[in-house]
C-alpha positions in Angstrom: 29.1 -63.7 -124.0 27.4 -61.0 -121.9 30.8 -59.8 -119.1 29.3 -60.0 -115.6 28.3 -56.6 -114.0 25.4 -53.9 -114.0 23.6 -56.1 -117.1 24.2 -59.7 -115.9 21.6 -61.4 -115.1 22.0 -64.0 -112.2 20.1 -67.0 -111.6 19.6 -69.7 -108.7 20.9 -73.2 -109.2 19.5 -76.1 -107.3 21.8 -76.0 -105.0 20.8 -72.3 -104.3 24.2 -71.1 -105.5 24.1 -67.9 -107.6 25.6 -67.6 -110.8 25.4 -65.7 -114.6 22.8 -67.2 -116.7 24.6 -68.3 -120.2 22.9 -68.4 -123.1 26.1 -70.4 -124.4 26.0 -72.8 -121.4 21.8 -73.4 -122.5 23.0 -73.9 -125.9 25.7 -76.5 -125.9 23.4 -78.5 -123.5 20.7 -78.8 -126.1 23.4 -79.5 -129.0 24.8 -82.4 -126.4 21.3 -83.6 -126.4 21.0 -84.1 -130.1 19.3 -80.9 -131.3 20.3 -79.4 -134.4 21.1 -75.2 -134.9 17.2 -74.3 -135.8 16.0 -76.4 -132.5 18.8 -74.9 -130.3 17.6 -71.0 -131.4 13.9 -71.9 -131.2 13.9 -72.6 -127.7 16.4 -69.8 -126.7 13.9 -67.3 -128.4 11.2 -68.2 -126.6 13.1 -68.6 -123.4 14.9 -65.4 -124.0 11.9 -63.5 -122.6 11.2 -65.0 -119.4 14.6 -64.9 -118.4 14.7 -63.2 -115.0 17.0 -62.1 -112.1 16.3 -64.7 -109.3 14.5 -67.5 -111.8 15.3 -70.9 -110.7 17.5 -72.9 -113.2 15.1 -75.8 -112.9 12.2 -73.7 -114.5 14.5 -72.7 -117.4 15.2 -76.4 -118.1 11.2 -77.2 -117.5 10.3 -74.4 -119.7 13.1 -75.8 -122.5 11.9 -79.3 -122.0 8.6 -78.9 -122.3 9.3 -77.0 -125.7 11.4 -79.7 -126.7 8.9 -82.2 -125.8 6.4 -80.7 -128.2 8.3 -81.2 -131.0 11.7 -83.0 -130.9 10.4 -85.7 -128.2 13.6 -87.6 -129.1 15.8 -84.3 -127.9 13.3 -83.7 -125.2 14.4 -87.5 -123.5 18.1 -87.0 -124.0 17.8 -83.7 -122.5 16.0 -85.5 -119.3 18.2 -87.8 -118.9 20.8 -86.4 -116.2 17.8 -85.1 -114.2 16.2 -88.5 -114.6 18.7 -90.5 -113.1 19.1 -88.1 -110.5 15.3 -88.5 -109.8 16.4 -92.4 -108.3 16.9 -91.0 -104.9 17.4 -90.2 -102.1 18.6 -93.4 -101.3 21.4 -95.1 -103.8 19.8 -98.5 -103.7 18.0 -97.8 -106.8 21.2 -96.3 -108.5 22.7 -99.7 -107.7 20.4 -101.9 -109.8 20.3 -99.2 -112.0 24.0 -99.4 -113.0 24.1 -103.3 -112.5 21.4 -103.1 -115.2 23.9 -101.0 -117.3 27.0 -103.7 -117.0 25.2 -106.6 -118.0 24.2 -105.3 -120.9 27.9 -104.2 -121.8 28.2 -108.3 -121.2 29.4 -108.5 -117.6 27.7 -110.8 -115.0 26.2 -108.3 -112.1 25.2 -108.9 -108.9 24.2 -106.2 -106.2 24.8 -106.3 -102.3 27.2 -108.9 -102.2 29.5 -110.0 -98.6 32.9 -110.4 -99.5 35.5 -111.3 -96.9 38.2 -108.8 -96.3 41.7 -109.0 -94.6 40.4 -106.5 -91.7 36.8 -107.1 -92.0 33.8 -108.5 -94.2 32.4 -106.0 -97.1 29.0 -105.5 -98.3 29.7 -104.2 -102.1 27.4 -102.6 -104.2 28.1 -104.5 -107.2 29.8 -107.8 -107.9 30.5 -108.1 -111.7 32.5 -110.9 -113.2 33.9 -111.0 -117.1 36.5 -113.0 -118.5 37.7 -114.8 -114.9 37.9 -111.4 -114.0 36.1 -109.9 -110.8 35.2 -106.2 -110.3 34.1 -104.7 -107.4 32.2 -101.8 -107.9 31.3 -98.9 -105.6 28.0 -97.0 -106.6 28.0 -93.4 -105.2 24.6 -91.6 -106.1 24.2 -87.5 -105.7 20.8 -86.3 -106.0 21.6 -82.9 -105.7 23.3 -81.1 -109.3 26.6 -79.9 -108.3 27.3 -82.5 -106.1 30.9 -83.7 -106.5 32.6 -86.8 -105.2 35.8 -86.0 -103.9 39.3 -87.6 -103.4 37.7 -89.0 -99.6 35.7 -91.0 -101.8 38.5 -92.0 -104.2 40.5 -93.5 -100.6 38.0 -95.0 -99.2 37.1 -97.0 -102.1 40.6 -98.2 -103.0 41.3 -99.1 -99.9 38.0 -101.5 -99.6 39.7 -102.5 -103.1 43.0 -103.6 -100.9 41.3 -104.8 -98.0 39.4 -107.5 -100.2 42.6 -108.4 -102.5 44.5 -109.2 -99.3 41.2 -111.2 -98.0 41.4 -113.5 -100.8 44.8 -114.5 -100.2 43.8 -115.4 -97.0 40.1 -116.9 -97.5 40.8 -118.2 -101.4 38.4 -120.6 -101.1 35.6 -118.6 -99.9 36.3 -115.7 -101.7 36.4 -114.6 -105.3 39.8 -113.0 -106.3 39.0 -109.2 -106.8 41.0 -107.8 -109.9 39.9 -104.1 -110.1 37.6 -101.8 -108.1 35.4 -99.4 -110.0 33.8 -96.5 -108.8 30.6 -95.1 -110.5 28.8 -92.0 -109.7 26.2 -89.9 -111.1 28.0 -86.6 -110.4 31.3 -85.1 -111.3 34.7 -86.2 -109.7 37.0 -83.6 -108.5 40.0 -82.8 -110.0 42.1 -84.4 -106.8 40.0 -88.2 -107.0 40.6 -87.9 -110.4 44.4 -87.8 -110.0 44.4 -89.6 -107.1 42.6 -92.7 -108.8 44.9 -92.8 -112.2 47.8 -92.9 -109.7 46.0 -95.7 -107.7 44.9 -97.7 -110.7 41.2 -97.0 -109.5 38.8 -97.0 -112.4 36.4 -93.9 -112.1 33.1 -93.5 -114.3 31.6 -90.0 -113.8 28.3 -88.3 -115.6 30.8 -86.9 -118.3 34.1 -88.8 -116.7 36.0 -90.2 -118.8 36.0 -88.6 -122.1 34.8 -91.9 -123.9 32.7 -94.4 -121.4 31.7 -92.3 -119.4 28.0 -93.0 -117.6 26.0 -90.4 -119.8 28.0 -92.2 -123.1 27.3 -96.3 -121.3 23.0 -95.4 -120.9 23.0 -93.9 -124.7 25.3 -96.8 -125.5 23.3 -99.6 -123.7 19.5 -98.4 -123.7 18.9 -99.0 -119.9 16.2 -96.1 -119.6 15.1 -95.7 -115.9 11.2 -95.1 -115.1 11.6 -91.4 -113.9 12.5 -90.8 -117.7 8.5 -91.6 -118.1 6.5 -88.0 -118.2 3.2 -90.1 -118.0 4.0 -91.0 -114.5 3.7 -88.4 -111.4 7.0 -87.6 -109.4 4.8 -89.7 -106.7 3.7 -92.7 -108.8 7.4 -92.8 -109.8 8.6 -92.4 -105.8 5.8 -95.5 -105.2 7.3 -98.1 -107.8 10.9 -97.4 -106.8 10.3 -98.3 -103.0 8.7 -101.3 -104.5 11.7 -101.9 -106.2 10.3 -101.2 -110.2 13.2 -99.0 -111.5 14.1 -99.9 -115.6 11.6 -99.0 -118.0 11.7 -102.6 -119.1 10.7 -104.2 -115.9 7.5 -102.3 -115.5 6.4 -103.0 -119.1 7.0 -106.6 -117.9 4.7 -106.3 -115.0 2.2 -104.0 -115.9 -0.1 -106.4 -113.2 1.9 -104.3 -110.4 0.3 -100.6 -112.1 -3.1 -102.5 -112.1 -2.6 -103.8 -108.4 -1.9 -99.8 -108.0 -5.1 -98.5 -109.1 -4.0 -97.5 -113.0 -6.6 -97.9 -115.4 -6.2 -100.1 -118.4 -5.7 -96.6 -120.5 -3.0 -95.4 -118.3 -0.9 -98.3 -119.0 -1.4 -98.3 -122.6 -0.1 -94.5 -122.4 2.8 -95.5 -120.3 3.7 -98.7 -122.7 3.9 -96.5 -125.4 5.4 -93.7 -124.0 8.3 -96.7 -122.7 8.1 -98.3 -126.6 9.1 -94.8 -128.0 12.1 -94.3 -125.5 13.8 -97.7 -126.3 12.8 -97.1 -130.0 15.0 -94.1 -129.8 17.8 -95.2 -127.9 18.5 -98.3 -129.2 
């Protein structure tokens, strides 16, 4: 690994931070997203070149994935898939179904935007989800920018919603479902202070790569639940259009292909974008 100083070369991140482009950092993200050795050095070789004081990370990653699309299309979708889910925004309505989506497939009974009667005051929670006799409340927080953390403010705030609606059911018990654990699920990482403060609380947290095992990167591979900004045969404003009309799993607009033809897409679009959605669920599950 090249030592920062005359030779480094910097890049700019999204967030229009500075910082060493790594050769190493490029390659274990490919290996993470299922590419084997030869793949890995094929696309540093030919990225190698056009590497460039000032280049944008995002044109590295769509110069990689458009290599990767080309010839390891299953690599080329895992490689997406962080940037896809960050593609739900801005708002986190979307992220909401989206992970709802995710726990009832892992066998829990979901429900978004649900009032809950507090103690202090009356909640609106992202996700009600019910397993077992058991009731989780979830708290969805979605980051649309990379390098976006959630931090231990987060962490408080949600645990103490989570006391707030235990002590409301002992109160209201008849009106109000007994809440057994609060969850919170993000797209980003967690900093190292919510993460302490949350195993001392008895807060579950779910991060892109938090925990080790379960985390939400591990629960999409895990459950299939492929959003539509995964789809390259969409535009970034077709996909904008179908989420503000609520469309957001792969799987619901194959269902209601009439809502692309209400939209103006030809009968030969949607056989490309049907396909393109059979080959992603193929893969994944």
């Amino acid at each position: 690994m090249k030592k920062q100083g005359v030779n480094t070369t910097w890049v700019i991140k999204n967030s229009g931070e500075r910082e060493p482009f790594s050769f190493e950092k490029l390659r274990r993200s490919l290996l993470r997203s299922g590419a084997d050795t030869a793949t890995v050095e094929m696309v540093v070789s030919d990225i190698t070149p056009e590497i460039k004081n000032g280049m944008r990370t995002s044109a590295i990653y769509k110069h990689a994935f458009s290599l990767l699309k080309k010839t390891k299309y299953p690599v080329a979708i895992r490689y997406s898939l962080r940037r896809a889910v960050m593609e739900l925004g801005p708002s986190g309505f979307p992220f909401e179904k989206y992970v709802a989506e995710i726990l009832r497939r892992k066998g829990y009974a979901a429900r978004t935007g649900v009032m809950l009667k507090g103690f202090c005051v009356s909640h609106e929670v992202d996700i009600l989800m019910e397993k077992d006799n058991k009731h989780v409340f979830v708290e969805c927080k979605f980051r649309n920018q990379p390098g976006a953390k959630v931090d231990i403010k987060v962490a408080l705030y949600v645990h103490a919603r989570f006391l707030d609606l235990t002590k409301g059911h002992d109160l209201n018990e008849i009106d109000s479902p007994k809440i057994h654990e609060g969850w919170l699920v993000t797209n980003t990482k967690l900093t190292a202070d919510a993460i302490q403060y949350a195993n001392c609380a008895g807060l579950t947290l779910i991060g892109w790569n938090y925990p080790e095992k379960g985390h939400l990167h591990d629960l999409i591979l895990e459950t299939g639940v492929h959003p539509l900004t995964f789809l390259t045969t969409l535009t970034t404003k077709e996909k904008a259009d179908l989420l503000a009309r609520g469309m957001v799993m792969c799987h619901d607009l194959k269902k209601n292909d009439s809502l692309l033809r209400t939209l103006g897409f030809s009968g030969e679009r949607i056989k490309s974008i049907a396909s393109e959605i059979d080959m992603v669920c193929q893969e994944f599950n």
